[in-house]
N, C-alpha and C positions, 0 to 999 in steps of 0.2 A: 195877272195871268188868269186865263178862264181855265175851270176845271169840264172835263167831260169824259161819263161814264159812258162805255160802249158796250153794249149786251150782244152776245155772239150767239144765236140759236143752233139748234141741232140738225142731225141727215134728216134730210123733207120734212124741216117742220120751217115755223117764219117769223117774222116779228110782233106777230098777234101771239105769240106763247105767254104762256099764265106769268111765269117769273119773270120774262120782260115788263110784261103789264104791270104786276107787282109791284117793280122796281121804278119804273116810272111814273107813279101814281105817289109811292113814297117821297121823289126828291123832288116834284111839284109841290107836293103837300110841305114836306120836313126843308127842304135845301133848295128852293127854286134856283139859288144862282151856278148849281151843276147841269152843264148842258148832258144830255141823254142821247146816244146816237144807239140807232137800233135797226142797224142795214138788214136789207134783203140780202142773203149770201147768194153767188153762183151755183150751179149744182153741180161741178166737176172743180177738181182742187185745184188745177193749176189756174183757171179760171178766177177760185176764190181767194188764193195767195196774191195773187196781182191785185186786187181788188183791194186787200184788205191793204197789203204796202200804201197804194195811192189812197186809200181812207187817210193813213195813219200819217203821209205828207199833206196834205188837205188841211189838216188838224195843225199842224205847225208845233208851234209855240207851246199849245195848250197842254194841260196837266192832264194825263192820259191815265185810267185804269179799267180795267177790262171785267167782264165776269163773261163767263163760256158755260155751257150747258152742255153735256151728250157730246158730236162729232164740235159744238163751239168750243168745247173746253179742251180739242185739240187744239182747238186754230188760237185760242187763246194764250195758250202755253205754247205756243211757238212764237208770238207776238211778244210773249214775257221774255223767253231766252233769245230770239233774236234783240228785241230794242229795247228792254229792261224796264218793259212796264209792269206794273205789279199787277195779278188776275187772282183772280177768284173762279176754280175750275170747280161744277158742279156736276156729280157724275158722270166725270168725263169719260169719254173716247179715248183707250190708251191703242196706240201703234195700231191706227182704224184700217191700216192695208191689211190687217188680217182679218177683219171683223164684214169689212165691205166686200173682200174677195168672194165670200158665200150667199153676196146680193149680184153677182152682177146678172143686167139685162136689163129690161122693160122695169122702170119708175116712176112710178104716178104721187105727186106729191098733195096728200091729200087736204092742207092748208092753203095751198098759191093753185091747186088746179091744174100746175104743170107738166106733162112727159116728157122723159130723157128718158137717156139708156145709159148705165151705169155698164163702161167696157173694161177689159182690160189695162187697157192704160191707164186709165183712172187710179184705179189701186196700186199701177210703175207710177204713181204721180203722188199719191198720198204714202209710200214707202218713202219716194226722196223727197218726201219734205219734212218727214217722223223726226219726232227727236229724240233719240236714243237713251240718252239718261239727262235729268237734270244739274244744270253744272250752276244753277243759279235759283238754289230753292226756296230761297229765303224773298223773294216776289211770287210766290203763292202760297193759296190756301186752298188745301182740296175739302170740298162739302163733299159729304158720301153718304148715301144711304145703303145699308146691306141689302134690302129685298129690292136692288134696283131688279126690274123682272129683263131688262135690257141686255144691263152689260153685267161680267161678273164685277163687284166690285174691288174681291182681290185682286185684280190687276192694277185699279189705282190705289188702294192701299200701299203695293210693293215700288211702283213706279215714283208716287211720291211723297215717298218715305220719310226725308230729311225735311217734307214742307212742313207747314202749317197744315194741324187736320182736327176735323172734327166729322166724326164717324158718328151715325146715328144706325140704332138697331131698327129694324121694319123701314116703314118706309116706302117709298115703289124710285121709278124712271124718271119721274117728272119732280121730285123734291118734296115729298109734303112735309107744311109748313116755312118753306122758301122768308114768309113776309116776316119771319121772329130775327131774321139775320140780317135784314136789309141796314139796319145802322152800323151794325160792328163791318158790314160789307164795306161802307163809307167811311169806317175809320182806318179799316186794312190799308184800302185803296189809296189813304192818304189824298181825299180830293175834297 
């Protein structure tokens, strides 16, 4: 059975992010035989939930574990409590229809080059797809930095509560130090 990690980036950013690079350059180097999948997401959610189901039947068979970053560490923990793959959520995006609703309009994504517009419906589209509490927290492990300058981090501290956590003081959005976790990520993951 082949193993394959999927890295799920954040709002407007891509698959050139540092901790996907990170992470890829680690299992080339340390685990060649983990395959590494590192999609473009859509930039509208219902877009990206369709997206990521057909990744995850694509994939079949294979031994699935996730890590999410920022809005990926939504999509990722809903990938965990829907099909029960284990994730590793990195300053994640908790319940992002509130956090998106104070963006909408004109979005320029300034890694991919892209404009959209972020409407209302988008955030009726990322409320029903939130997941409310976790009912299956023992397939995560939240990374947290406190001075994420992003997101409050109390929100995922409380949200995933009963996970797996390792909470670091300072810190920023983007994980510094991401590349000191990359093994225990591959032992989590079970891949």
């Amino acid at each position: 059975m082949t193993s394959t990690l999927i890295y799920l980036h954040g709002f407007n950013s891509s698959p050139q992010s540092a901790k996907a690079t990170l992470m890829k350059e680690y299992l080339a180097s340390q685990l060649p035989d983990i395959d590494v999948c590192i999609p473009k997401l859509p930039n509208t959610p219902t877009a990206t939930w369709e997206f990521l189901r057909e990744l995850l039947a694509d994939l079949g068979d294979s031994r699935i574990g996730l890590i999410g970053s920022s809005m990926g560490g939504f999509w990722a923990t809903r990938i965990a409590e829907v099909y029960g793959h284990k994730t590793v959520a990195v300053n994640p995006a908790v319940h992002p229809h509130f956090l998106l609703s104070h963006l909408l309009g004109p979005q320029h994504n300034p890694y991919t080059g892209e404009d959209y517009e972020l409407l209302p419906e988008h955030v009726e589209e990322l409320k029903a797809l939130d997941v409310a509490e976790l009912k299956h927290p023992e397939r995560l492990w939240l990374l947290q930095q406190q001075a994420d300058e992003v997101l409050d981090y109390r929100h995922a501290l409380k949200f995933y509560q009963y996970a797996r956590a390792t909470v670091e003081k300072g810190g920023n959005h983007a994980f510094i130090g991401f590349e000191r976790y990359c093994a225990q990520i591959v032992r989590f993951l079970e891949l």
